[in-house]
N, C-alpha and C positions, 0 to 999 in steps of 0.2 A: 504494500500500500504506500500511496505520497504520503510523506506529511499534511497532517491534519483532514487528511478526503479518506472517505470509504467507498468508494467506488472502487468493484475490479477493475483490474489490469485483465481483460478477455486474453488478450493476446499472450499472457505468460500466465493463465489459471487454467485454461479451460481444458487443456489434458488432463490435470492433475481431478477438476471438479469432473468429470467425465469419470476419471476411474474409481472416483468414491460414490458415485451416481451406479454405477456395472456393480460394485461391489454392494450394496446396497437391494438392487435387484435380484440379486443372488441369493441373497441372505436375509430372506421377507421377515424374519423377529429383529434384526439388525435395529439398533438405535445408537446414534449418535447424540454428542455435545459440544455444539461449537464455542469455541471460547477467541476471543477475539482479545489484542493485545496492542497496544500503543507503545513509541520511545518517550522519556521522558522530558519531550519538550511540550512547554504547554501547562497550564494549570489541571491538577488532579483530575477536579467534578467533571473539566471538559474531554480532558482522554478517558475517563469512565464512562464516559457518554458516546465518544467516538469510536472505543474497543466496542462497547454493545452495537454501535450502527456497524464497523467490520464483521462482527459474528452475524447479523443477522442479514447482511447484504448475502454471503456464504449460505447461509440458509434459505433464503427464496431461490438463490441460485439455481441447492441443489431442487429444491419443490417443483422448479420451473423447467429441471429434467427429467422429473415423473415419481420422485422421492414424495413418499404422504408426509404431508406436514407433520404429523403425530408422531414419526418417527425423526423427529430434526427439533433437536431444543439448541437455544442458542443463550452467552452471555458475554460482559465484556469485562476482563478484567484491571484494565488500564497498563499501568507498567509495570505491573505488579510480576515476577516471573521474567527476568529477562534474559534471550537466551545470549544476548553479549551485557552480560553487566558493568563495562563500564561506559555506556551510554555516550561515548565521550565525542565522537566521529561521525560522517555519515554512514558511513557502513555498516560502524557497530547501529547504531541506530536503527538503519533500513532492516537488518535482523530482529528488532524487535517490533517491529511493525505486522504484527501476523498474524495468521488463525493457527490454531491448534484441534484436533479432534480428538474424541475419547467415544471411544464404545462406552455405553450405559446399559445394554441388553442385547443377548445375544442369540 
């Protein structure tokens, strides 16, 4: 994701939401948890606001590929978890800009 936008990138997601979509169809008790993640630039309340609009942009995504809604819970955690912690760079940064998934039921 850019700084501060939740809108995909189609052009560098859509393999990846395509093979969680197949794997999904496959696997009909399958449930997932989208967790959505911001760097830490920016005040708190508003990247916990922008992590939940990343999770759930990710989640209509996949609905919009034929995933039932029911099986797609979404949240946003801010910068809470980062997978480059020291936030310090663009790069470390653009790494923590991200979704994350978790199986919930299987």
């Amino acid at each position: 994701f850019q700084t501060g936008k939740a809108e995909l990138e189609v052009d560098k997601s859509k393999a990846q939401l395509t093979n969680v979509a197949e794997v999904m169809k496959a696997f009909p008790k399958l449930k997932l948890k989208i967790g959505g993640y911001t760097d830490n630039t920016g005040p708190a309340a508003a990247n916990k606001k922008l992590s939940g609009q990343r999770a759930e942009a990710v989640a209509k995504a996949l609905i919009e590929m034929g995933v039932a809604k029911d099986r797609v819970e979404s949240e946003g955690y801010g910068p809470e978890h980062p997978e480059c912690p020291a936030n310090d760079t663009e790069e470390c940064k653009a790494k923590n800009r991200r979704i994350a998934i978790r199986v919930t039921a299987k």
